[in-house]
C-alpha positions as CSV (number, residue, x, y, z in Angstrom):
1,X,-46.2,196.2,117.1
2,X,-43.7,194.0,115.0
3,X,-45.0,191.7,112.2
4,X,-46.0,188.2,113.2
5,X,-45.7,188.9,117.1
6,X,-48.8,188.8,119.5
7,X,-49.6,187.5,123.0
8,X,-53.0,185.9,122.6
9,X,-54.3,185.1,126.4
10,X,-56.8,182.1,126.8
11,X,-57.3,182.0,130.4
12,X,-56.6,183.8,134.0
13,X,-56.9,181.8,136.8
14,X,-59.8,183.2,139.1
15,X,-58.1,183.1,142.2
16,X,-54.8,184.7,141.2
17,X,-52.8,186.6,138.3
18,X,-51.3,183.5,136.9
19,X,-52.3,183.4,133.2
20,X,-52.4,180.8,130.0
21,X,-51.7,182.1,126.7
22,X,-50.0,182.0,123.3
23,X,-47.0,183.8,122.5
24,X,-46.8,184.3,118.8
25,X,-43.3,184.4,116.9
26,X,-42.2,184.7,113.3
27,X,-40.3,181.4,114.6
28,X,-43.3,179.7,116.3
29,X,-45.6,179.8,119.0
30,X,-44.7,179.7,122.6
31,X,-47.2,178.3,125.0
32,X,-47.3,180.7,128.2
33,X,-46.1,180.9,130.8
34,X,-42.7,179.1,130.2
35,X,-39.1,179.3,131.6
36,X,-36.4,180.0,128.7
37,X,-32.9,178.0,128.9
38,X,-29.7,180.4,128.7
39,X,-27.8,180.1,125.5
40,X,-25.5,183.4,126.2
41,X,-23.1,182.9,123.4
42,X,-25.8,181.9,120.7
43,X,-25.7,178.0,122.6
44,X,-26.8,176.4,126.0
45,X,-23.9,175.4,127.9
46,X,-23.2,171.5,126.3
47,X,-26.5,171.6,124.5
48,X,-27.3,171.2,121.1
49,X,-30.3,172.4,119.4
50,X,-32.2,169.3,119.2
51,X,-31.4,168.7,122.8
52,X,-33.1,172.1,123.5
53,X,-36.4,170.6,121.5
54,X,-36.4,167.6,123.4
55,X,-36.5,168.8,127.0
56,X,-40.0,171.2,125.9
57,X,-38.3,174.6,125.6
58,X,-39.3,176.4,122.9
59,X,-37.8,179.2,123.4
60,X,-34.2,180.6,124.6
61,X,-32.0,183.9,124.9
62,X,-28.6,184.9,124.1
63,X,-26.1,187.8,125.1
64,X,-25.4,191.0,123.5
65,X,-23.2,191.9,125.1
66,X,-21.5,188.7,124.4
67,X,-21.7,188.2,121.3
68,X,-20.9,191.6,120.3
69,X,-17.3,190.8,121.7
70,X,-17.4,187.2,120.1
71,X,-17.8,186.4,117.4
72,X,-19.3,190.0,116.5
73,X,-22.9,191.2,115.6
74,X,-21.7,191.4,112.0
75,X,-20.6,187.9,111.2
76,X,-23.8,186.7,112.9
77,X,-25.3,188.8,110.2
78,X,-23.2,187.6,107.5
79,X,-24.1,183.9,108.7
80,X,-27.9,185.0,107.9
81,X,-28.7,185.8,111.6
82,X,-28.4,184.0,114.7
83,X,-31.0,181.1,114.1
84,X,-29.0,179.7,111.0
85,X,-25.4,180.7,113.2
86,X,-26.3,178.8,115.2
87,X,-28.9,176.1,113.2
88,X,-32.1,176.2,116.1
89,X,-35.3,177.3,114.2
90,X,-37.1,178.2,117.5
91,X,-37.7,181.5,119.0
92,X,-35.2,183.6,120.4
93,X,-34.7,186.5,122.5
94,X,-32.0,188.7,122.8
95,X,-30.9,190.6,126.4
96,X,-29.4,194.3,125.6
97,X,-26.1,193.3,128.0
98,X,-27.2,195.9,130.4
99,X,-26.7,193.5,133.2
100,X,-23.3,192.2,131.4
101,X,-22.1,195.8,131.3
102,X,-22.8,196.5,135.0
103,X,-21.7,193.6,136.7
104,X,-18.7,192.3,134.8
105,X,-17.0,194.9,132.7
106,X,-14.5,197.2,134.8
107,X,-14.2,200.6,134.6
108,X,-17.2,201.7,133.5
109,X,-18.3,205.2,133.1
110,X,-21.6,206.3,132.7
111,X,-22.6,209.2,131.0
112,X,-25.9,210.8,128.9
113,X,-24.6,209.4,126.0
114,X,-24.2,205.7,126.9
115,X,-21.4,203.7,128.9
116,X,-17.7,203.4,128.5
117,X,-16.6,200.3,129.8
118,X,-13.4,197.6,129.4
119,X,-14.3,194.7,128.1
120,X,-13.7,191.5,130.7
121,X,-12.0,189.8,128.2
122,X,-8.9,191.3,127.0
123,X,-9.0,195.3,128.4
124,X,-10.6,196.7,125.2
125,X,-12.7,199.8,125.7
126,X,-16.2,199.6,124.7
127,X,-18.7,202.5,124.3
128,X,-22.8,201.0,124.0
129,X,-25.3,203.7,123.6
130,X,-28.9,203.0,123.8
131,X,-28.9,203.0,119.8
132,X,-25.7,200.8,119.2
133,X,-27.2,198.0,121.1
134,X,-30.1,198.6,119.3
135,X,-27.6,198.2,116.2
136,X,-26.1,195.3,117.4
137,X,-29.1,193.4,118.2
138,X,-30.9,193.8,114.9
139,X,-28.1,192.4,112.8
140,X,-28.4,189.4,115.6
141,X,-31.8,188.7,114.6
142,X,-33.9,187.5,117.4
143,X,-37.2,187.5,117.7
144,X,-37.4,189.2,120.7
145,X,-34.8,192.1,121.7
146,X,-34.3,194.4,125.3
147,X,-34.0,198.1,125.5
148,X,-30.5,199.1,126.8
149,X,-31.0,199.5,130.3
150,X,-29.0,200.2,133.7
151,X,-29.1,197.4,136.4
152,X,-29.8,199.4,139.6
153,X,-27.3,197.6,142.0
154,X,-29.1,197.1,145.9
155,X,-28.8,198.4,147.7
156,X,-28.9,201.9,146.4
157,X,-29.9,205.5,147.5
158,X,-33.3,207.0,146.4
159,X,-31.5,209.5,144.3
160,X,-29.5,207.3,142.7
161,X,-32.0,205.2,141.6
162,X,-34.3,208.0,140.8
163,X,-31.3,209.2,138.0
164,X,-30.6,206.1,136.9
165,X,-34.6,205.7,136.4
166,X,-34.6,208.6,134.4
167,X,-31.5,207.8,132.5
168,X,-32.9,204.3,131.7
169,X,-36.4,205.7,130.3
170,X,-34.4,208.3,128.0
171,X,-32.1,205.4,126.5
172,X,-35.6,203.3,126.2
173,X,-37.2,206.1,123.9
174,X,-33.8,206.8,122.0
175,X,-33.7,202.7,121.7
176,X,-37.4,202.5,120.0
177,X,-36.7,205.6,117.8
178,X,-33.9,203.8,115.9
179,X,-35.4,200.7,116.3
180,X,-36.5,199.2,112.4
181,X,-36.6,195.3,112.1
182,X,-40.6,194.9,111.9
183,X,-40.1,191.0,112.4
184,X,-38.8,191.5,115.9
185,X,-40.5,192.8,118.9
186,X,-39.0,195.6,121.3
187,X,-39.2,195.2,125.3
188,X,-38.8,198.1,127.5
189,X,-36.9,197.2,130.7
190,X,-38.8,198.6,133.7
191,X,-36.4,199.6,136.4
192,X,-36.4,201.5,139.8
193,X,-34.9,199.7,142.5
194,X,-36.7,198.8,145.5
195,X,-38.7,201.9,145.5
196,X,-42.4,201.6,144.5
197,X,-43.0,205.2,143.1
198,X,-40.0,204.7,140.6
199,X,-40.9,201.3,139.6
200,X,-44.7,202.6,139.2
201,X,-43.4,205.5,137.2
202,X,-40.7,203.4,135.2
203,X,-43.7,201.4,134.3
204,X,-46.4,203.7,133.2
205,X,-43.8,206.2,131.2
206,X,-42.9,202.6,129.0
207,X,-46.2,201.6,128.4
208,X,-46.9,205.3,126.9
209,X,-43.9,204.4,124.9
210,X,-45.9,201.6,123.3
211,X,-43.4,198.7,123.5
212,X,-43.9,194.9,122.0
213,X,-43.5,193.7,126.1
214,X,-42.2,194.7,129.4
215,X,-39.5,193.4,131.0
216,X,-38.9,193.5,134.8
217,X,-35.0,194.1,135.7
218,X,-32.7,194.9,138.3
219,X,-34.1,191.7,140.5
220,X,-32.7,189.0,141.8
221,X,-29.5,190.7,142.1
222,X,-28.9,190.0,146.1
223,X,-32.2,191.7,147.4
224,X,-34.2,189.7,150.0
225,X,-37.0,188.1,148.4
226,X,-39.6,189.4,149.6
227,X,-38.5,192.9,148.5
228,X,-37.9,191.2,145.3
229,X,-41.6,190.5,145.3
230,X,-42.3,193.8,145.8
231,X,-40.7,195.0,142.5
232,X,-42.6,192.7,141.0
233,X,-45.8,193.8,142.5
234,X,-45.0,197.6,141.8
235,X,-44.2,196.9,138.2
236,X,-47.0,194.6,137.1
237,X,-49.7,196.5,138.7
238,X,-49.2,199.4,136.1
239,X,-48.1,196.8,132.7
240,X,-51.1,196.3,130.0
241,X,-52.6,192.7,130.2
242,X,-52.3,192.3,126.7
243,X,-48.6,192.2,126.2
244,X,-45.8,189.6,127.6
245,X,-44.3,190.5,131.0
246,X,-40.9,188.9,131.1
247,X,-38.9,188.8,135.1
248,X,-35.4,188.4,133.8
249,X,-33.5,186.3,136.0
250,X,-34.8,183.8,138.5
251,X,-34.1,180.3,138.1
252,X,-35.5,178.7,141.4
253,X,-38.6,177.2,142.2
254,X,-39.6,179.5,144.6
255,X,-39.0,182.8,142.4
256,X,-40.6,180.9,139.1
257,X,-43.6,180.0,140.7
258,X,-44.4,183.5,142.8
259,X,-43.6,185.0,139.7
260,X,-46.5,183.0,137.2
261,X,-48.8,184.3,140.3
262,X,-48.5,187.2,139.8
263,X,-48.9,187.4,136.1
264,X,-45.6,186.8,134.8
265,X,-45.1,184.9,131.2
266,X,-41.6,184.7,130.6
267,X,-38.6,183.6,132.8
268,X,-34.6,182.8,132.2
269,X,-31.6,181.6,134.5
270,X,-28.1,180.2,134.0
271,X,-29.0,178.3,137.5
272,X,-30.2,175.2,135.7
273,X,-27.2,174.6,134.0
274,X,-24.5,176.3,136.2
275,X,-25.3,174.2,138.9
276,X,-25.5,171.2,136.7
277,X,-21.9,171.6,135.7
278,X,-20.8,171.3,139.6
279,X,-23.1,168.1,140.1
280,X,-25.7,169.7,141.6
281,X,-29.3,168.5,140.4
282,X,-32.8,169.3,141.1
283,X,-35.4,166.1,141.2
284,X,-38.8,165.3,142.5
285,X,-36.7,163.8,145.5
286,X,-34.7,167.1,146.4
287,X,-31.6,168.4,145.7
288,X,-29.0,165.9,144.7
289,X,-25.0,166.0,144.5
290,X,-24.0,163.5,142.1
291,X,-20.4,163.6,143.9
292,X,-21.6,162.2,146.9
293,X,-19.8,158.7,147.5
294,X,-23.2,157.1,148.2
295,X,-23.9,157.0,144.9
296,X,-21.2,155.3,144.0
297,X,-23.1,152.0,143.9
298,X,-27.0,153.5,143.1
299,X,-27.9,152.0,139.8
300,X,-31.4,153.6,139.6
301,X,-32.1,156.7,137.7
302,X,-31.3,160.0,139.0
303,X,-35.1,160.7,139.0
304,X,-37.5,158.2,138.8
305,X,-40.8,160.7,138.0
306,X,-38.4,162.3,135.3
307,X,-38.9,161.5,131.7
308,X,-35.7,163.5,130.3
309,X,-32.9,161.4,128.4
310,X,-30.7,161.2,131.5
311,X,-33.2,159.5,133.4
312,X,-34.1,156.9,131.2
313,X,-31.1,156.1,129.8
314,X,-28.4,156.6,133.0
315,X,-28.0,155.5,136.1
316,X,-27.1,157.5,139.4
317,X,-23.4,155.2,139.8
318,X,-22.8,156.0,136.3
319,X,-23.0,159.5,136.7
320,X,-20.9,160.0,139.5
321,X,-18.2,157.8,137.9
322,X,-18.2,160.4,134.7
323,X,-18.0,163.8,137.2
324,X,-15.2,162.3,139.5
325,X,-13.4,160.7,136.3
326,X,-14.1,164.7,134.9
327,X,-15.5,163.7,131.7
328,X,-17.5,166.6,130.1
329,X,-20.3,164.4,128.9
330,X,-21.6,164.6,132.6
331,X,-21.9,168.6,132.5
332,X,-24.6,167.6,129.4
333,X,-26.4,164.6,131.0
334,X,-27.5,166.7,134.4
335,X,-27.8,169.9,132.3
336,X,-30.4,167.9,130.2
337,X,-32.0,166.7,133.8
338,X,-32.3,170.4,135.4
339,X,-33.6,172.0,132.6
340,X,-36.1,169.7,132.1
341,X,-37.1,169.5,135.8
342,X,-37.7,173.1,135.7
343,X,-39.7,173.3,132.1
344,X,-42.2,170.0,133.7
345,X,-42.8,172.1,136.9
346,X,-43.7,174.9,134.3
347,X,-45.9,172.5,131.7
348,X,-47.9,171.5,134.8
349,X,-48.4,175.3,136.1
350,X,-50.1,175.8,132.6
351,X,-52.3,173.1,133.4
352,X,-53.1,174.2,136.7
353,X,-53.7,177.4,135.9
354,X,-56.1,176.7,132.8
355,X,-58.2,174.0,136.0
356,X,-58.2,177.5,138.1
357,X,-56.2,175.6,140.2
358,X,-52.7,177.4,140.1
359,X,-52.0,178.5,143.9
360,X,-53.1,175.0,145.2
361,X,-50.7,173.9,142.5
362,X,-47.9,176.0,143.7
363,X,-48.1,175.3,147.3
364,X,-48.3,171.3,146.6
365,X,-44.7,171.9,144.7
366,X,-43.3,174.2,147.3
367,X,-44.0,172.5,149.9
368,X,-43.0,168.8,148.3
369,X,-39.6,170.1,146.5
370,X,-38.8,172.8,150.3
371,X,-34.9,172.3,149.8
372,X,-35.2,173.6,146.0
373,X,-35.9,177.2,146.7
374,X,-33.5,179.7,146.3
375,X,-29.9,178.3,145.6
């Protein structure tokens, strides 16, 4: 177990798996479960640190895959690591760029050893082995860092997704072997594909591994959701209750809340933001779309129940006249909004949960905020 890193649960709600807890860092505590803002390239799209601090996260991710091809794991290092790269004091986590590597790069060739891929930027062939990300993401520096997996595309054959199982636990135990930063805490990344014995399997073979946390991958990659649910299901059912479970990838009400139900403590998206960036904003009155000529001449808030910056500084006119007059500071002001909308709906999970009250609370929000699931 790293230095300085321990997941200290307080509470289960009786009537589900949703739980409360403490996520200790060598950067801070974290206060469980909690939805972590996207900074890919060591920042959140328009966001600066303090802006992070201010909407409640206390925690984020970066790429590294990413940052490997810009600027490079090594002047991160030279800059003392990517908390004073990038000046944010919080927790971090870092993803291995198994995703990155499987869905953007072209040409990629999997073998034993690790993959060959092109880089998306400029052609450049790039070779990451289970221990080079390992490598890479120690001179990062994150508190938190991802075994170097493969994504199982969906739909797949059983015996493709039973290799690339296999291949994925034998990177994980090369990964941990090499592993040496004791103030950062290793996840292993439980694959398997929509198949319950593999993702059983994946599961238990990690946890003899011993890992920091468990990560659940290779969802929310174009699979219905309820088979999405069933990963989940398969996975949890055979992770330790006293380390983090983190579902990489869901950003949508529907997918953040099923998810605390079932047990899960740490989430991440690029929706909040992305979607921010083409007007699109989530508020306790629906889905909005700043473009939308009727709000040409709406001067009230974009959400009145909202207590972010945007909302109590900005009105709905003004912030359509900055995205059809294209200024950038628009892409901030409803990045600021979404985030925050999703980290509230968190904070008052946590409460529910800790009242024993969680599924009530879920199916108030889900049924109240209908047009916010799945984007």
């Amino acid at each position: 177990m790293s230095k300085n890193f321990k997941l200290e649960i307080l509470h289960v709600d009786k009537n589900c798996g949703a739980r409360y807890g403490i996520l200790h860092t060598p950067h801070g505590d974290v206060e469980v479960p909690c939805f972590m803002p996207v900074g890919t390239l060591a920042t959140v799209k328009t966001l600066s640190p303090e802006e992070i601090k201010s909407i409640g996260s206390r925690i984020i991710l970066a790429n590294t895959y990413h940052l490997h091809l810009r600027p490079g794991e090594d002047l991160v290092a030279k800059a003392g690591g990517v908390h004073k790269f990038m000046n944010y004091d919080g927790p971090m986590l870092t993803d291995s760029g198994g995703f990155q590597v499987f869905s953007l790069a072209q040409k990629r060739n999997i073998k034993e050893e690790g993959v060959t891929f092109k880089s998306h930027l400029n052609g450049d062939e790039i070779f990451f082995s289970p221990e080079k990300v390992i490598e890479i993401e120690e001179k990062i520096g994150a508190d938190i860092v991802m075994s170097f997996d493969e994504c199982i595309p969906y739909p797949v054959s059983y015996s493709y997704a039973k290799d690339s199982t296999l291949r994925t636990l034998r990177w994980a135990r090369r990964g941990k072997n090499v592993h040496k930063r004791e103030d950062q805490a290793l996840f292993g990344i439980v694959q398997g594909g929509e198949f319950e014995d593999l993702r059983k399997f994946c599961a238990k073979e990690l946890v003899a591994m011993d890992f920091d946390g468990y990560s659940i991958g290779g969802t929310s990659i174009g699979e219905p959701k309820d088979v999405c649910f069933k990963m989940i299901d398969y996975a949890i059912e055979c992770l330790p209750q006293d380390k983090p479970r983190y579902l990489m990838g869901v950003g949508s009400l529907d997918y953040i809340l099923e998810g605390i139900a079932k047990g899960i403590d740490l989430m991440d998206c690029v929706l909040p933001t992305r979607i921010a960036r083409h007007g699109t904003v989530m508020t306790h009155n629906g889905r909005v779309n700043i473009k939308r000529v009727e709000y040409k001449e709406d001067f009230t808030p974009l959400d009145k129940e909202c207590d972010c910056y945007t909302c109590t500084h900005f009105t709905k006119a003004y912030l359509r006249h900055l995205y059809v007059s294209e200024e950038q500071l628009v892409q901030r002001l409803l990045s600021i909004h979404n985030l925050r909308f999703l980290i509230s709906i968190v904070e008052g999970a946590r409460e529910a949960i800790k009242e024993d009250r969680f599924i009530e609370y879920k199916n108030e929000i889900l049924k109240k905020y209908g047009d916010l699931r799945g984007f």
